[in-house]
C-alpha positions in Angstrom: 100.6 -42.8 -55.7 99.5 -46.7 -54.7 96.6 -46.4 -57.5 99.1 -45.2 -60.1 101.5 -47.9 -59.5 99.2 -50.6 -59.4 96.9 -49.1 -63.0 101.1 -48.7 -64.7 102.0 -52.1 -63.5 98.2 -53.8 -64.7 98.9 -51.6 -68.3 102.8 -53.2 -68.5 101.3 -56.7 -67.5 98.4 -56.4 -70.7 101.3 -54.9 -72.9 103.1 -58.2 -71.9 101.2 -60.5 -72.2 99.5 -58.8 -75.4 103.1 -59.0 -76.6 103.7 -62.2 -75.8 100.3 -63.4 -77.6 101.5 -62.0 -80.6 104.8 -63.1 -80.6 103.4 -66.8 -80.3 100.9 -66.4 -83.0 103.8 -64.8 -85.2 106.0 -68.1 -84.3 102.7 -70.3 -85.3 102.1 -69.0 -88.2 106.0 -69.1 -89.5 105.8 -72.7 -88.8 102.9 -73.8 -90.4 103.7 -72.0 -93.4 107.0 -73.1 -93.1 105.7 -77.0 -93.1 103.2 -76.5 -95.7 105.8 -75.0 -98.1 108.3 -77.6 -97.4 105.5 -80.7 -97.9 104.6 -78.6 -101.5 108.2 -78.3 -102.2 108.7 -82.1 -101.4 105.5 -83.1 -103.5 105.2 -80.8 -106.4 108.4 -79.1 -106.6 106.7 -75.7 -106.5 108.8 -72.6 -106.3 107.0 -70.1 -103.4 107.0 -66.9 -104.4 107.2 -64.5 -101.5 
């Protein structure tokens, strides 16, 4: 029972952390591309097509 606590609370602290990982990355990316298309809007007044 002691072994199969600890290996279900080591798989829900990779899940989280994978999770989390992911979750920044998402965030990252949103921004940057956010930036980027707001410097092209302000430059070249190019519509982004999504």
């Amino acid at each position: 029972m002691n072994m199969c606590s600890t290996v279900t609370r080591s798989l829900v602290a990779y899940i989280f952390i994978f999770y989390l990982s992911n979750l920044g990355i998402k965030i990252y990316y949103n921004l940057s591309i956010f930036s980027n298309s707001a410097s092209v809007f302000r430059h070249r007044n190019f519509t982004l097509k999504l």
